[in-house]
Residue frames as a rotation matrix with the C-alpha (Angstrom) as fourth column:
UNK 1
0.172 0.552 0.816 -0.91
-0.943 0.332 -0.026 41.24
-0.285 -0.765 0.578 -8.53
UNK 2
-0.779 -0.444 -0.442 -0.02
-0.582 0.775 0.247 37.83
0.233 0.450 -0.862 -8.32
UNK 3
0.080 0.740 -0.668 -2.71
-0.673 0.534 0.511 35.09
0.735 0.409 0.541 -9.43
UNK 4
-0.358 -0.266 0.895 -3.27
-0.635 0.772 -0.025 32.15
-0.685 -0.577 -0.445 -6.55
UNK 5
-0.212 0.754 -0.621 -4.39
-0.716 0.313 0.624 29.07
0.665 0.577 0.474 -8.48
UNK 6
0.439 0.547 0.713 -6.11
-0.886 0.395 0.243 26.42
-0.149 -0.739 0.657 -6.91
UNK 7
-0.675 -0.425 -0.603 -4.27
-0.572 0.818 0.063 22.99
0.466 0.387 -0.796 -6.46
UNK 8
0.444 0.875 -0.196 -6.65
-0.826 0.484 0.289 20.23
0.347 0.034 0.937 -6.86
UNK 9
-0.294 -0.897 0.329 -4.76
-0.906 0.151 -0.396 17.60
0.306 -0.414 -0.857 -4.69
UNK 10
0.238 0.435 -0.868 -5.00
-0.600 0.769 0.221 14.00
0.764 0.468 0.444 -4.96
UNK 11
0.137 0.075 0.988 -5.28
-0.990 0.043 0.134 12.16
-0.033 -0.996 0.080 -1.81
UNK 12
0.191 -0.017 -0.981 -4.16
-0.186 0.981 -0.054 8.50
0.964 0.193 0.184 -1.59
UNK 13
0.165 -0.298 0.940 -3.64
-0.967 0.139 0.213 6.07
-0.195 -0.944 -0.265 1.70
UNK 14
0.508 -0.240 -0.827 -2.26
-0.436 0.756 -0.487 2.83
0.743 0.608 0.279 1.26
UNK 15
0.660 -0.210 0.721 -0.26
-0.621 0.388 0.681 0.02
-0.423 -0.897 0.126 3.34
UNK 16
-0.214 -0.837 -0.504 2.79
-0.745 0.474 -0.469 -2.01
0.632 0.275 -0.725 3.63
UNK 17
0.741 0.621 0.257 0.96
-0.662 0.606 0.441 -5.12
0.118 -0.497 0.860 5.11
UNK 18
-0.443 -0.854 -0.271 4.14
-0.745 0.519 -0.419 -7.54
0.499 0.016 -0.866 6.35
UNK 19
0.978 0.205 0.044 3.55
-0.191 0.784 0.590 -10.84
0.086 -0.586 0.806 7.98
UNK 20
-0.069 -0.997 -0.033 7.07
-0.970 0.075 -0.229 -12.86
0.231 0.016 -0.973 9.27
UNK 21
0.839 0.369 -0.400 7.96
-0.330 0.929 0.166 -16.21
0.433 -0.007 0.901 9.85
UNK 22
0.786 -0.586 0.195 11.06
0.219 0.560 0.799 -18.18
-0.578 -0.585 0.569 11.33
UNK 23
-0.225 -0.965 0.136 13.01
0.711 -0.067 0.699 -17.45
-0.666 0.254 0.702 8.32
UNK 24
-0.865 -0.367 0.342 12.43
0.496 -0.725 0.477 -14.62
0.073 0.582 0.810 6.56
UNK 25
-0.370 0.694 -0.617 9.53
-0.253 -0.715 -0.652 -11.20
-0.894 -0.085 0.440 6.04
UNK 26
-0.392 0.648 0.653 7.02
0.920 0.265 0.289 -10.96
0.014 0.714 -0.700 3.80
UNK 27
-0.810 0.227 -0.541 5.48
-0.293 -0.956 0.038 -8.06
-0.508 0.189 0.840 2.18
UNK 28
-0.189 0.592 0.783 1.89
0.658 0.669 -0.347 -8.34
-0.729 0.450 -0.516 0.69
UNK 29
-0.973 -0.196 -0.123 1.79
-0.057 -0.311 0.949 -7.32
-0.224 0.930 0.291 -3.36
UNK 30
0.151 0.934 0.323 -1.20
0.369 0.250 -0.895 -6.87
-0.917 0.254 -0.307 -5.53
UNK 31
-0.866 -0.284 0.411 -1.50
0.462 -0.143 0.875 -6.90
-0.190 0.948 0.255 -9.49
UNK 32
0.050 0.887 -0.459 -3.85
-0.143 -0.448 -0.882 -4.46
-0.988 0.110 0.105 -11.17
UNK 33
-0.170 -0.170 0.971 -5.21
0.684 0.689 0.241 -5.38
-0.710 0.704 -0.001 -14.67
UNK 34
0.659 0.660 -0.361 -5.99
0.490 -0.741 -0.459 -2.17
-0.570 0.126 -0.812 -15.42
UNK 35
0.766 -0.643 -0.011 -2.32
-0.615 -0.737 0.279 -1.18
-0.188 -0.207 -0.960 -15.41
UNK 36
0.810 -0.419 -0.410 -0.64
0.300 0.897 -0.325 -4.41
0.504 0.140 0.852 -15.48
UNK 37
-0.100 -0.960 0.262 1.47
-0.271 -0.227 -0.935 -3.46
0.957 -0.165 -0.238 -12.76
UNK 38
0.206 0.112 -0.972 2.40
0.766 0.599 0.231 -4.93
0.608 -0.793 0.038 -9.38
UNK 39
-0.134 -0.037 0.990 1.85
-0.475 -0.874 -0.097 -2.16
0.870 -0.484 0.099 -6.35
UNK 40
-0.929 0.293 -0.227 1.46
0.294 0.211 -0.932 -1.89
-0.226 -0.932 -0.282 -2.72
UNK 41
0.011 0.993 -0.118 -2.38
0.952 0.025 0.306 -1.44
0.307 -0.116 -0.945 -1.75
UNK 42
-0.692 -0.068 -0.719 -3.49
0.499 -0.764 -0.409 1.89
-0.521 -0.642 0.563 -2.04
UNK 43
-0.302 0.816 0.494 -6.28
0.936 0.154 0.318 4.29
0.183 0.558 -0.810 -2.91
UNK 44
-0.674 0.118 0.729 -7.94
-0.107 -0.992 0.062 7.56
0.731 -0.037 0.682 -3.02
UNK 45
-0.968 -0.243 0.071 -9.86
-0.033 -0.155 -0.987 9.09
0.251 -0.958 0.142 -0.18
UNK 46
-0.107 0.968 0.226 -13.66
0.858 -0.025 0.513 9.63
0.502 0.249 -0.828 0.10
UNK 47
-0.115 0.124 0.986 -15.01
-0.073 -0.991 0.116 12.96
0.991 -0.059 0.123 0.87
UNK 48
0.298 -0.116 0.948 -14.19
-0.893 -0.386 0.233 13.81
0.338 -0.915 -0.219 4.87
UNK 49
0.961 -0.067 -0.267 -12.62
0.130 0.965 0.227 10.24
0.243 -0.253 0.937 5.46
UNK 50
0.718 -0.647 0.258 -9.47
-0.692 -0.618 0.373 10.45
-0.082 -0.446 -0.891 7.35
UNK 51
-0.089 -0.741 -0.666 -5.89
-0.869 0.385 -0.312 9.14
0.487 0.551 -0.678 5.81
UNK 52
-0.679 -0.408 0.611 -5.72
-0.652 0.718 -0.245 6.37
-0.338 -0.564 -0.753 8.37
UNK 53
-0.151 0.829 0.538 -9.21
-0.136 0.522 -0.842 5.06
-0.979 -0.201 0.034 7.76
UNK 54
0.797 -0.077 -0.599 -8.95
-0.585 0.149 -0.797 5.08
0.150 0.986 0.074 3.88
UNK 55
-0.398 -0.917 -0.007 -5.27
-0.917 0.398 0.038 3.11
-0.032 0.022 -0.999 4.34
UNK 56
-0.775 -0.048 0.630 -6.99
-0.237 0.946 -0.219 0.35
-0.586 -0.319 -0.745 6.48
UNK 57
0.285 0.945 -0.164 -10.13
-0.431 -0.027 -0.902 0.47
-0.856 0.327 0.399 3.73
UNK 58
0.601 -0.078 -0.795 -8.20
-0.774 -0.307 -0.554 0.39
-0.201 0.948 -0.245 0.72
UNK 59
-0.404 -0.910 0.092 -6.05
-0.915 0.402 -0.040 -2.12
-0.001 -0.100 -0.995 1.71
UNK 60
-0.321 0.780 0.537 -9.29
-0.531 0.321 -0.784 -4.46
-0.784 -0.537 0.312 2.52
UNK 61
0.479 0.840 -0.256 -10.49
-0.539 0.051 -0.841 -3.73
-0.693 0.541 0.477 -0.49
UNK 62
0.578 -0.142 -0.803 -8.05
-0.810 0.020 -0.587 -4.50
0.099 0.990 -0.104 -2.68
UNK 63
-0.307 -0.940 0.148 -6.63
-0.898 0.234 -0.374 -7.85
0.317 -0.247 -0.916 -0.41
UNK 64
-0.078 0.746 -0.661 -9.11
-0.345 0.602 0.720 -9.26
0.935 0.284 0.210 1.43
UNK 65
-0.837 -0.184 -0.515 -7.25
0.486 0.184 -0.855 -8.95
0.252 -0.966 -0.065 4.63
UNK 66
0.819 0.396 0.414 -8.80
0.118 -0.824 0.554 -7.06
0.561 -0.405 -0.722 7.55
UNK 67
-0.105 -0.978 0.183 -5.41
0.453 -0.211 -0.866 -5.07
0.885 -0.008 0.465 8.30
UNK 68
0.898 0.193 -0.396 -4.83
0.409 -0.698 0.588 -2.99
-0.162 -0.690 -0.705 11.58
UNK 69
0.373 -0.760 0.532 -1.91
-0.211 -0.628 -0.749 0.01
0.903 0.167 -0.395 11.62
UNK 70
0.297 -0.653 -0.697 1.32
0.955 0.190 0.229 -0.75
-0.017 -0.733 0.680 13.63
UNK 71
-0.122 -0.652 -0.749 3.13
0.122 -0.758 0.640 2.72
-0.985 -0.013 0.173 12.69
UNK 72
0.912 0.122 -0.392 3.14
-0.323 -0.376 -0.869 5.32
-0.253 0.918 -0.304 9.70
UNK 73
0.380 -0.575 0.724 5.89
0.859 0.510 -0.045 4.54
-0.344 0.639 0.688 7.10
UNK 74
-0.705 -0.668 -0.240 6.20
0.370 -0.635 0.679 7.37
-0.606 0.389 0.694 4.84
UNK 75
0.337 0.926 -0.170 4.53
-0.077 -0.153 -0.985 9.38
-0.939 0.345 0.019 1.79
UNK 76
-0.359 -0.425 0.831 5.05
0.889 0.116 0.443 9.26
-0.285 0.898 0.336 -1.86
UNK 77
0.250 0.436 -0.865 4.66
-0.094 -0.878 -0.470 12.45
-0.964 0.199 -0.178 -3.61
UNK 78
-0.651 -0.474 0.593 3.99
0.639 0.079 0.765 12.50
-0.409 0.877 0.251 -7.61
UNK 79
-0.370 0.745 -0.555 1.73
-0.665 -0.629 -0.403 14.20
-0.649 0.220 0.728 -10.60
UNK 80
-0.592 0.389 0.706 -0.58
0.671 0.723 0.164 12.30
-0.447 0.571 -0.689 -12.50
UNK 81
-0.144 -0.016 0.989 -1.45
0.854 -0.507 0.117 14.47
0.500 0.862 0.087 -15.45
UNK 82
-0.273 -0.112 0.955 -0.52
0.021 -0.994 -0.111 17.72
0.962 -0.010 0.274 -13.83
UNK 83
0.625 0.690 0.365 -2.44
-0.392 -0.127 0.911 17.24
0.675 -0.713 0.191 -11.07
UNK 84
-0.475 -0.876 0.083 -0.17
-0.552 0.223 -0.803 16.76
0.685 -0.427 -0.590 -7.87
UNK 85
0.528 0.714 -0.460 -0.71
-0.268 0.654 0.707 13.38
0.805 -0.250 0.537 -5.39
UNK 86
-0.462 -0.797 0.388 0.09
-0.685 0.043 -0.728 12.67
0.564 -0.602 -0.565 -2.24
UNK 87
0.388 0.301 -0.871 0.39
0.101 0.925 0.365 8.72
0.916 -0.230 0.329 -0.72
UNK 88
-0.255 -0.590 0.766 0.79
-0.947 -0.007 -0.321 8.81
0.195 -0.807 -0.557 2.65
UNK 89
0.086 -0.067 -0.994 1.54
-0.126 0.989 -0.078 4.73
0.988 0.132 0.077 4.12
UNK 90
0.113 -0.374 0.921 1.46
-0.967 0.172 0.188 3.32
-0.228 -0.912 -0.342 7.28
UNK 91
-0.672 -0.531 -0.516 2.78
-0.523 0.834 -0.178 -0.16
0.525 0.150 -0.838 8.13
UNK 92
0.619 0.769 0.161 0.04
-0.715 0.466 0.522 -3.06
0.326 -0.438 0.838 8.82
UNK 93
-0.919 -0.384 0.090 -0.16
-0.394 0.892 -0.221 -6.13
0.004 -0.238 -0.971 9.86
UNK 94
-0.084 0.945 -0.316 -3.60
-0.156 0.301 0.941 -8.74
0.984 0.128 0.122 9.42
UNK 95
-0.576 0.431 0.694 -5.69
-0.817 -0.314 -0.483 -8.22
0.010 -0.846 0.533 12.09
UNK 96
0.089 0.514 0.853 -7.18
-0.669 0.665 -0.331 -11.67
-0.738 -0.542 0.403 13.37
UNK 97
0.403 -0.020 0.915 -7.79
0.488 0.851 -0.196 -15.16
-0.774 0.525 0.353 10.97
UNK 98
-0.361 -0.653 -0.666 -5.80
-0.553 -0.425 0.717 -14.94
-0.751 0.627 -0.208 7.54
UNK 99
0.228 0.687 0.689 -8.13
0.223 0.652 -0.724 -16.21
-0.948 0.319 -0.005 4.69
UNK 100
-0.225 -0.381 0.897 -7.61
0.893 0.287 0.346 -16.67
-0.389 0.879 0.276 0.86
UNK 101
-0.907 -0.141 -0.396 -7.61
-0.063 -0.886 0.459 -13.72
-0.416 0.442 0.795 -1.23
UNK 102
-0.160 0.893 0.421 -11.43
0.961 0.238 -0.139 -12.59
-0.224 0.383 -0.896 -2.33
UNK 103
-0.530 0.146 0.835 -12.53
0.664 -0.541 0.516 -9.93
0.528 0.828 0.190 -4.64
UNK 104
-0.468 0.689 -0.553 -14.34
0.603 -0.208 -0.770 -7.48
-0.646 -0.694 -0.318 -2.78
UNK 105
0.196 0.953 -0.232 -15.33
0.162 -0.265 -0.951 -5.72
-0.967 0.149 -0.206 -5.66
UNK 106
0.399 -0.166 0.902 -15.50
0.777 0.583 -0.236 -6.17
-0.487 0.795 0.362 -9.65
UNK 107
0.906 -0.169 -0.388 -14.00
-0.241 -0.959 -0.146 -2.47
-0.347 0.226 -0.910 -10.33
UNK 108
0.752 -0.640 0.158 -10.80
0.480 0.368 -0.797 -3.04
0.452 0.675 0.583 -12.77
UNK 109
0.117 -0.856 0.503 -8.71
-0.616 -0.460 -0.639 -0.08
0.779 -0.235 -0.582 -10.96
UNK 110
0.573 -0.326 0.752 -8.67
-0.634 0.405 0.659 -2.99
-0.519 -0.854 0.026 -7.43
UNK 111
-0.320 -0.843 0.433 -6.24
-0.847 0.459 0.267 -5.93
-0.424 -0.282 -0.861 -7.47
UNK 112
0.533 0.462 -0.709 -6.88
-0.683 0.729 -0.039 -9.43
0.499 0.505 0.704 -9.43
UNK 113
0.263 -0.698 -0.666 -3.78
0.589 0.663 -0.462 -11.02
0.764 -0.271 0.586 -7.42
UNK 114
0.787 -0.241 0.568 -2.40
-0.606 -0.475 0.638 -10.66
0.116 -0.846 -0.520 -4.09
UNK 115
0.595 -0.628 -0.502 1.01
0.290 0.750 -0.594 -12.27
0.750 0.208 0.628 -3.49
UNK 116
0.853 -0.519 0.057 3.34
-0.178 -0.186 0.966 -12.66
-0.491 -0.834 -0.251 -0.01
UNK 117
0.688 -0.697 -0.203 6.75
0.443 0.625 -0.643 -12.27
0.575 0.352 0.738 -1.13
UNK 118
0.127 -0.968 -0.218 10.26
0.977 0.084 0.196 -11.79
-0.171 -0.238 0.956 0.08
UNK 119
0.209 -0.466 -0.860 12.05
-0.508 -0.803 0.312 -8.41
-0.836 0.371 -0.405 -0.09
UNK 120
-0.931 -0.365 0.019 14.13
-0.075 0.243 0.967 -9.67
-0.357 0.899 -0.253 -2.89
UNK 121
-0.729 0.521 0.443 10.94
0.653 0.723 0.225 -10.94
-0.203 0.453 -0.868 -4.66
UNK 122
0.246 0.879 -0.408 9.13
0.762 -0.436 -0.479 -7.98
-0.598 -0.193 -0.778 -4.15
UNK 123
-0.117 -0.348 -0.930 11.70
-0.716 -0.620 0.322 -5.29
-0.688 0.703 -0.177 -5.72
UNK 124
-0.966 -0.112 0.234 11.71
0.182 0.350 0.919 -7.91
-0.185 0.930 -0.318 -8.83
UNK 125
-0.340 0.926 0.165 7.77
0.940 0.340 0.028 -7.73
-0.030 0.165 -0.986 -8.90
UNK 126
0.109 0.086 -0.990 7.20
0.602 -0.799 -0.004 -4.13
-0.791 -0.595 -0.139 -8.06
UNK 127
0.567 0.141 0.812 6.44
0.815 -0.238 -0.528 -1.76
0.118 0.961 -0.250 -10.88
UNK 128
0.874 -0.133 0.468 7.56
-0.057 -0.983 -0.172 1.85
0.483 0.123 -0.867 -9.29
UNK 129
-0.138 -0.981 -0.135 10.85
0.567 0.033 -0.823 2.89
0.812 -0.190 0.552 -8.13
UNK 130
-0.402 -0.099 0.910 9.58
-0.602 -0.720 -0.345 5.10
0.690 -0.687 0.230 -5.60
UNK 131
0.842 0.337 0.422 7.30
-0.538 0.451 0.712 2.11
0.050 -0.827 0.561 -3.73
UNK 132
0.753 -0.502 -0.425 10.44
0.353 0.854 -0.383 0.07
0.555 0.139 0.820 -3.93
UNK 133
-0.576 -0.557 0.599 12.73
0.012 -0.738 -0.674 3.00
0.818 -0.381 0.432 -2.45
UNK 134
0.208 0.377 0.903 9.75
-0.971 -0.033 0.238 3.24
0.119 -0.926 0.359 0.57
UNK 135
0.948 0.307 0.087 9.63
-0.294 0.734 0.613 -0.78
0.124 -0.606 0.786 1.11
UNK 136
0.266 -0.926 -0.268 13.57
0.521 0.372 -0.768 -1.02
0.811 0.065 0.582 1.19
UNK 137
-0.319 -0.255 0.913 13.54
-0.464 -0.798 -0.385 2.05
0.827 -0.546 0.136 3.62
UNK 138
0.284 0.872 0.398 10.53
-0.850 0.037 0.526 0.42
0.444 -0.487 0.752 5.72
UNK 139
0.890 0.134 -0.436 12.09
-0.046 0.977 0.207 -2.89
0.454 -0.164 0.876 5.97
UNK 140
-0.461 -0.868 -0.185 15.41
0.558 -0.122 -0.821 -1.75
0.689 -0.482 0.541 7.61
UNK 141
-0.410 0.352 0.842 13.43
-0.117 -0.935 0.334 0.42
0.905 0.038 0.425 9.62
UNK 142
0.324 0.728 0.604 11.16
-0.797 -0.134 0.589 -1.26
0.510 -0.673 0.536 11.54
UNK 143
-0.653 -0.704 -0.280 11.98
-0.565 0.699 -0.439 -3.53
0.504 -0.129 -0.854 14.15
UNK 144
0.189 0.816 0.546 8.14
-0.570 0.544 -0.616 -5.09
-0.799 -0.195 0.568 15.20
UNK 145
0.391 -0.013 -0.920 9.51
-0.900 0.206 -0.385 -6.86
0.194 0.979 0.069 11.60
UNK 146
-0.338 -0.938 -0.083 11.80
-0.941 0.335 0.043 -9.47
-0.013 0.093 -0.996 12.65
UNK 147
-0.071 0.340 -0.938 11.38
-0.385 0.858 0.340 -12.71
0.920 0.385 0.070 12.16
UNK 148
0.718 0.577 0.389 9.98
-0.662 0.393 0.638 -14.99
0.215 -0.716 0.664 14.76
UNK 149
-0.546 -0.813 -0.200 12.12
-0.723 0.579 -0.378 -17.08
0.423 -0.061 -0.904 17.12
């Protein structure tokens, strides 16, 4: 007889938040001090909360925007000690006024910095190879991206 075991799956939801201008995209970054490392915004779920609505939370929380979803992106799939996780992304954009970056709460695993950069600027800043591999994918991808004439 063969054993099932239970997999204890880690839920994340998370955003590629772009803004554009006349000459060039923008991607919005956050540093965690927890980690010292520069990520897209993302986060685990809450019990019966649904991927879309954790994205446009987590992203809130850890930016300050209020974000709305244009279109899913993609998912990331790793383990974090054994335990298998799945990020699933959708592409934002800020959803009315654009205001300075505030804390929304004093928890070490959110964001101390938020930062618009460039592709180019972002892969240099960007800790993981796999969110760098989704925003290189994402940014050839979409075409609601282009800069403004």
């Amino acid at each position: 007889m063969i054993e099932k075991k239970h997999v204890d799956l880690i839920r994340a939801a998370g955003g590629l938040v772009w803004r554009a201008n006349k000459k060039h995209r923008e991607i919005l970054v956050i540093h965690r001090t927890r980690y010292d490392d520069w990520i897209l915004p993302k986060g685990k779920l809450r019990d019966d909360e649904r991927w879309e609505e954790a994205a446009m939370r987590e992203v809130t929380e850890e930016t300050g925007y209020s974000v709305e979803i244009v279109s899913f992106a993609n998912n990331l799939f790793y383990y974090v000690s054994k335990r298998p996780k799945m990020i699933l992304f959708w592409n934002m954009k800020i959803k009315g006024k654009i205001s300075k970056f505030k804390r929304l709460t004093d928890s070490p695993d959110e964001g101390d910095q938020v930062k618009w950069l460039t592709l180019e600027k972002a892969l240099e800043r960007i800790t993981y190879e796999d969110e760098k591999q989704l925003l290189i994918n994402e940014y050839k991808r979409q075409p609601f991206l282009s800069t403004r004439k």
